[in-house]
TIDRENGU-645341 format. One line per field, with one value per residue (C-alpha): residue number from 1; x, y, z. Coordinates in steps of 0.25 Angstrom, whole numbers. Example, Ala and Ser with C-alpha at 12.3 -4.5 7.8 and 13.67 -1.06 7.14 Angstrom:
REM TIDRENGU-645341
resi <- [1,2]
u <- [49,55]
v <- [-18,-4]
w <- [31,29]
//
This chain:
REM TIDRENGU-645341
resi <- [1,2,3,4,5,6,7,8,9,10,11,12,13,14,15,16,17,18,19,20,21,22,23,24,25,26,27,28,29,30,31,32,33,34,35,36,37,38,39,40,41,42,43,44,45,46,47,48,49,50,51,52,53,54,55,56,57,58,59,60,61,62,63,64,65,66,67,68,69,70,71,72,73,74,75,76,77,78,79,80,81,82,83,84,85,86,87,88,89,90,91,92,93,94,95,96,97,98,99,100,101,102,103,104,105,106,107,108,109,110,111,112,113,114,115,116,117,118,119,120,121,122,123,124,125,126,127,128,129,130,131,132,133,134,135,136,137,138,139,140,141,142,143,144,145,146,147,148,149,150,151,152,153,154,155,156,157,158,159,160,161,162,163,164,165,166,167,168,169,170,171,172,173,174,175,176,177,178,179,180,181,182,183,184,185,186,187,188,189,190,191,192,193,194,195,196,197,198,199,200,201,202,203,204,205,206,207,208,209,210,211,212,213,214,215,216,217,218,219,220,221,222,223,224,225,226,227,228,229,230,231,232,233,234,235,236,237,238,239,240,241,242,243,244,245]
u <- [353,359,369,363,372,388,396,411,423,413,421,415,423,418,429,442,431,431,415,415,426,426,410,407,394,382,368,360,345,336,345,344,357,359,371,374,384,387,383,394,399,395,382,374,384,386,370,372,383,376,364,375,370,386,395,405,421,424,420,407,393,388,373,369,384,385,394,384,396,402,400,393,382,370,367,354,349,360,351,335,339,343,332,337,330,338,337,330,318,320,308,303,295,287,282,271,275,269,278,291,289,287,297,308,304,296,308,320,314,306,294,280,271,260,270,278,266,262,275,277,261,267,278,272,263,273,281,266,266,255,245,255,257,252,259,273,285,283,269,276,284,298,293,284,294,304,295,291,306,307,294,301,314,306,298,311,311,324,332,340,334,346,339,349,345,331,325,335,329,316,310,310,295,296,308,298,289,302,310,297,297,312,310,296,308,317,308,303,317,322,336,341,354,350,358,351,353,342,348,336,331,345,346,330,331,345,350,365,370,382,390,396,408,416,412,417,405,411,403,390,383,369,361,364,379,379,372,373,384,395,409,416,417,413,400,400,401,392,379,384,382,369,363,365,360]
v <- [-191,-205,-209,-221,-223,-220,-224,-224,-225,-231,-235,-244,-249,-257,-264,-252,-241,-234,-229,-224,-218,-218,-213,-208,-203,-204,-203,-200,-204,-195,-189,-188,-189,-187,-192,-185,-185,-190,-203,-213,-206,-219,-212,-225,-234,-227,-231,-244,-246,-240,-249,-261,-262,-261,-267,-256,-258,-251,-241,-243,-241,-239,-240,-237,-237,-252,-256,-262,-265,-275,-289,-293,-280,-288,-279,-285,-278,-265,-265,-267,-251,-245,-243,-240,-234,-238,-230,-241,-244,-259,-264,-277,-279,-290,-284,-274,-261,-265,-278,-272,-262,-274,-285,-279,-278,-292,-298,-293,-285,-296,-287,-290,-288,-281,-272,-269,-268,-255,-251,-250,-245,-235,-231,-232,-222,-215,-214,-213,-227,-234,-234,-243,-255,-266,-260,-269,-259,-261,-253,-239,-228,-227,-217,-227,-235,-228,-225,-240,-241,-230,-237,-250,-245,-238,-252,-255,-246,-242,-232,-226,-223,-224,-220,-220,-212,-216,-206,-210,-219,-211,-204,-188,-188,-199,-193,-181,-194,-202,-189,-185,-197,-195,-183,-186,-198,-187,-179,-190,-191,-204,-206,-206,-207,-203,-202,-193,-186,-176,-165,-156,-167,-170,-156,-154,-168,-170,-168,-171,-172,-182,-178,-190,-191,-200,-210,-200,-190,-177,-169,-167,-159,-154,-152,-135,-138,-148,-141,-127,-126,-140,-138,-149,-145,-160,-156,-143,-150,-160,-151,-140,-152,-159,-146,-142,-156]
w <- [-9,-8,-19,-27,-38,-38,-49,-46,-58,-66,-80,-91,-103,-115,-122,-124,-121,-109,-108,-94,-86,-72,-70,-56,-50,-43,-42,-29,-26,-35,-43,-58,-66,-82,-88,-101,-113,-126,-132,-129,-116,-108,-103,-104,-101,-88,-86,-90,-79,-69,-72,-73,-87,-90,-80,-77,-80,-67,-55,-47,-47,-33,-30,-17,-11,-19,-29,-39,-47,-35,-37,-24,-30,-40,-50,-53,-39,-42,-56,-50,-43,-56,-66,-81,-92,-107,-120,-125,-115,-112,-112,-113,-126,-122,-108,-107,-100,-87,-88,-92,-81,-70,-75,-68,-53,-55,-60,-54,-41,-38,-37,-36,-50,-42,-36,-48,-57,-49,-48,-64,-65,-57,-66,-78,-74,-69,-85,-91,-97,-87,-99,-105,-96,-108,-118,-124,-125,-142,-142,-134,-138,-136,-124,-119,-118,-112,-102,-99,-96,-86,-78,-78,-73,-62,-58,-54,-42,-45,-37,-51,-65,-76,-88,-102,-112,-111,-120,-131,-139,-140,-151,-147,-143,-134,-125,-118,-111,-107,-102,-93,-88,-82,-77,-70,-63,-62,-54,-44,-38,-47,-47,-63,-70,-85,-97,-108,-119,-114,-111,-106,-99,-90,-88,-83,-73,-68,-55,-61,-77,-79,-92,-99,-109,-113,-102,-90,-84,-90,-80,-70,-64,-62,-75,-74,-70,-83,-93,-89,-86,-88,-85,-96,-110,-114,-107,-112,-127,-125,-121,-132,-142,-135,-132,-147,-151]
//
């Protein structure tokens, strides 16, 4: 499996505070990664750099043996490969469904309607949600919504799925459709870096588990070497408390 993303030194500082400490790591074509840890341990800021959405303080991101971080490197293209799916959906209240799943590739790919319009048909049916296409983000559920999002991240053809949090801001019923959803992606072969609070869920779809604390990864592993069996006492502490939770 070829190497997608590789994230070297990364480090990230807001103001005096040091959020991320020399991060380094990887992910290969297909794999599904889960960063856990704490609130507060730079988890989504880690996503949010990877994405751009935070311009790192040092280290590199490398996408496709490219440093996106270099000044020749256009992040607008680095960001049309990377899809991200937000806590709090994102959409666009005064498009349809069908609209915010096609404004993206029209806009910014340059893509035909036609062409993109099938492709996020396609999609939506793929997160159940085709029946919704003339629906306004205001008349779903949080679910529903949640679900909009993943289809318009995947319009975007992307080649990585960064999803933070996604099922957080959902009401306890609605997490079961958003979490299906993920692993049916999961299970296609789709390259995702998640951070979650679902334990059972990281555990059941991961190919690797990143443990964050204190904005250093504490530990990885597969999900059996990580929660079977992790060899920090911070993660120990942490699973102990989450597990109990």
């Amino acid at each position: 499996m070829s190497e997608i993303i590789q994230v070297k030194h990364l480090s990230k500082t807001f103001g005096t505070n040091e959020v991320l400490k020399d991060i380094n790591f990887s992910v290969s074509e297909g794999e599904v990664i889960s960063i856990i840890g704490s609130s507060g341990s730079g988890k989504s800021t880690l996503l949010r750099c990877v994405n751009l959405l935070e311009d790192p303080t040092g280290g590199e991101i490398n996408y496709r043996g490219d440093n996106v971080l270099a000044r020749k490197y256009n992040p607008t293209k680095y960001r049309s490969h990377i899809g991200m799916v937000f806590q709090s959906f994102n959409l666009f209240n005064n498009l349809d469904v069908l609209g915010n799943c096609t404004v993206g590739p029209v806009k910014v790919l340059g893509k035909s309607k036609a062409e993109t319009e099938a492709l996020a048909l396609k999609h939506l049916e793929q997160v159940g949600m085709k029946a919704y296409i003339n629906a306004r983000p205001s008349q779903l559920s949080g679910g529903q919504q949640q679900r909009v999002a993943i289809a318009r991240a995947l319009t975007m053809q992307p080649d990585v799925m960064l999803f933070d949090e996604p099922t957080s801001a959902l009401d306890p019923e609605m997490v079961g459709e958003v979490l299906k959803v993920m692993r049916d992606l999961a299970n296609s072969g789709l390259t995702m870096i998640i951070v979650t609070h679902e334990m059972e869920f990281a555990r059941d779809v991961s190919d690797r588990i990143v443990f964050m604390d204190k904005g250093v990864i504490a530990e990885e592993g597969t999900p059996q070497e990580i929660f079977s069996n992790p060899k920090e006492e911070r993660t120990k502490e942490f699973l102990t408390r989450f597990l109990k939770g």
